[in-house]
N, C-alpha and C positions, 0 to 999 in steps of 0.2 A: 504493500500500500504506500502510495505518495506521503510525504507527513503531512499533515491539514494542520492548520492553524488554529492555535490553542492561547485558552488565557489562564492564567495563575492565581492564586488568593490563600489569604491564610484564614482557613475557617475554623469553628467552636462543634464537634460534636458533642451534645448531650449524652450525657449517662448517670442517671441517677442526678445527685447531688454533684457531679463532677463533669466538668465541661475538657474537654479532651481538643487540645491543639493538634490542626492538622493544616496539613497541605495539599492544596485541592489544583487540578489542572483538567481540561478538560478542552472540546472541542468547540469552536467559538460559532460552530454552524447549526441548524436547528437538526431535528430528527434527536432519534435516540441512540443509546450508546450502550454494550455493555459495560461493566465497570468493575475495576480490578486496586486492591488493597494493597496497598506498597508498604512493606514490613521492614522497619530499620534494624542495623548492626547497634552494636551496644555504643553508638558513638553518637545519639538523637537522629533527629530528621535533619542531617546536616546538607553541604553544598551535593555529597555523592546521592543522596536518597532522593534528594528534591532533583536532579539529572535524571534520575531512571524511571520518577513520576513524567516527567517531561514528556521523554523519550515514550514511553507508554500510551500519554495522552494521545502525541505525535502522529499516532498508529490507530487511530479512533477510537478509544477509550473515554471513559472519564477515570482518572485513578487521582487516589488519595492516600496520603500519609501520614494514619494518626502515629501520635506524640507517645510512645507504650511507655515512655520512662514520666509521663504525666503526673502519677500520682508521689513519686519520689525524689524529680529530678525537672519542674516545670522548666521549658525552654532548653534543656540541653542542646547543645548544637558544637563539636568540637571534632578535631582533627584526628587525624593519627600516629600521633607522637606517642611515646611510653607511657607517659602521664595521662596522656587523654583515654589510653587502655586501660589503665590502671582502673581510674574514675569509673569508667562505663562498664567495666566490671565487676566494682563496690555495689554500682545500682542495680545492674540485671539479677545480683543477688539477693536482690529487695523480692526479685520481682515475684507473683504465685500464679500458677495457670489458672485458676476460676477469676481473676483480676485481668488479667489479657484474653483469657476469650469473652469476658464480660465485655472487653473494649472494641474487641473485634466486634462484635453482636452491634453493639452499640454503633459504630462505625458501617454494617451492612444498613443497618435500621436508618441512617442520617442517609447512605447513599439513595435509599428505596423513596426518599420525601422528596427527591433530583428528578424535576420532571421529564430531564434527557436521557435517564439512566431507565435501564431495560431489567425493572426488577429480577428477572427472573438466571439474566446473565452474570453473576456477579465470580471473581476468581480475587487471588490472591500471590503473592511473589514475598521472599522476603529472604534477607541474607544472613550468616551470622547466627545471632542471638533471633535473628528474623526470619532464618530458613528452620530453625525448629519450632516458631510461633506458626508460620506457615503450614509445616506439617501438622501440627495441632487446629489450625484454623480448619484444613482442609476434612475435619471430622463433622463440621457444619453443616447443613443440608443443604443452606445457602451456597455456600462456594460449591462451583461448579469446576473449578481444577484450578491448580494448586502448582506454582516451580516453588522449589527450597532450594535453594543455594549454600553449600558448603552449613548446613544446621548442625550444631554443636552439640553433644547430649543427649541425641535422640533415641540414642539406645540404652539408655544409665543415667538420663534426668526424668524427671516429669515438672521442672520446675514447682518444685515445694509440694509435688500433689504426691501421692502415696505411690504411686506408680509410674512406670519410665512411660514416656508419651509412646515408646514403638509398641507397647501395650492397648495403646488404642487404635494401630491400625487398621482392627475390623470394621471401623466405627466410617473410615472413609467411605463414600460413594461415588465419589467423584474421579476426575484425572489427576495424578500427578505427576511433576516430572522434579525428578531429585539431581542436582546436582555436585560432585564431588572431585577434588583434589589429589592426586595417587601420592603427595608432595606433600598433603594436609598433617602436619604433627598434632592440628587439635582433633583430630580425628580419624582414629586409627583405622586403613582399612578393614580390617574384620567386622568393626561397626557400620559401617556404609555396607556391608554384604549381609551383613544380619537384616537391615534396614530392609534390601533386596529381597531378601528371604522371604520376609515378614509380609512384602505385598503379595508377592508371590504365590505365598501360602494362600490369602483372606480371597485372591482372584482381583484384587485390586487394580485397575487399567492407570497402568505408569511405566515410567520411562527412566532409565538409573547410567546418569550419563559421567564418567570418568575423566578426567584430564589427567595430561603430563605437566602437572601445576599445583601452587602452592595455596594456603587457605588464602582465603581474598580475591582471587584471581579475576574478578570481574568487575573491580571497581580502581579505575582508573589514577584514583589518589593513592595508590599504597604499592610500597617497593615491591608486593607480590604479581602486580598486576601482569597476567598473560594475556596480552591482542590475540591473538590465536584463539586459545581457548573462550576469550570472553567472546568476540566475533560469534564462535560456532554456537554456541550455548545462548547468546542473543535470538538468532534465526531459530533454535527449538524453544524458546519461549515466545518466541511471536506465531511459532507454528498451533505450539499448547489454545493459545488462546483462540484462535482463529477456529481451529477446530472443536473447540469446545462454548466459545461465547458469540453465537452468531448475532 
């Protein structure tokens, strides 16, 4: 698809008592759109997250980027320096799965009030600390397919919940497409083939895609970044969505 011309805004999802910063892009033409949840790395909604919202939009979406570190860390938004990992580490350790997919809910439910957006088309992407939010979003009934990007944890966290999230990959119904690092130290292969296993097993329709690359690889700010890899793994997340949110 050409990129169509899109506009930018920093909008307030509602949830509960708690108004959730996000960043909202979208197509500036009329018609409806499906719309897809851009899920940050432990570093906020910074210059890289709000780029791949863009890019998304770019491609006739409307996609949006709630704030996850909202309730512990309002406005985060920082680099990737050692420090800045450090930080967004302290927080994601705050963070508890019924509190993020509470946000994600809350964030489908804001997109579904967007008179441009195609209630029924809605997916998700998310890298990091935001490719195992993704896999967890992706147990939604709402999301309709799901990329995880190098997700950290997903076989030995559940984020504070009593159980590792690869535990609830019966729960998916949707697409996803997993992405991973053969280079990743935060994540060992044997957990990215468990991962594998584990759709495999439930009959889950996904896709478990491997680089000769290191964690991070597709975000252009960080000495890990591989063009190659990020390139191929761009084109099967435009393909995921296309195929899935018409």
């Amino acid at each position: 698809m050409t990129n169509v011309e899109i506009n930018t805004s920093h909008v307030k999802v509602p949830n509960n008592d708690l108004e959730i910063d996000a960043y909202l892009a979208q197509p500036t033409n009329g018609g409806t759109y499906g719309a897809i949840i851009v899920i940050q790395e432990i570093f906020g909604v910074n210059s890289h997250i709000r780029d791949v919202t863009v890019r998304i939009a770019e491609q006739g979406y409307v996609a949006i980027a709630p704030a996850m570190f909202q309730r512990v860390a309002p406005g985060f938004d920082v680099g990737y320096s050692q420090e800045d990992m450090q930080r967004g580490f302290q927080y994601m350790q705050q963070i508890k799965a019924p509190e993020v997919m509470s946000d994600i809910q809350a964030t489908v439910a804001y997109l579904k009030t967007l008179p441009n957006v195609k209630a029924s088309e809605i997916g998700a992407i998310g890298f990091c600390f935001g490719g195992h939010v993704a896999y967890l979003a992706a147990t939604l009934p709402d999301i309709k397919a799901a990329a995880s990007f190098y997700g950290g944890g997903i076989a030995t966290s559940g984020l504070g919940a009593d159980t590792a999230t690869i535990n609830r990959t019966s729960e998916i119904k949707g697409t996803i497409y997993a992405f991973f690092g053969t280079k990743d130290s935060l994540i060992p292969q044997e957990q990215n083939q468990q991962i594998e296993a584990e759709l495999k097993k439930h009959h889950v329709n996904h896709r478990v895609f491997r680089y000769d690359a290191d964690h991070g690889f597709f975000c252009d700010q960080r000495a890990s970044y591989n063009p190659e890899a990020a390139a191929d793994a761009w084109q099967h997340v435009l393909e995921l969505f296309q195929n899935n949110l018409k």
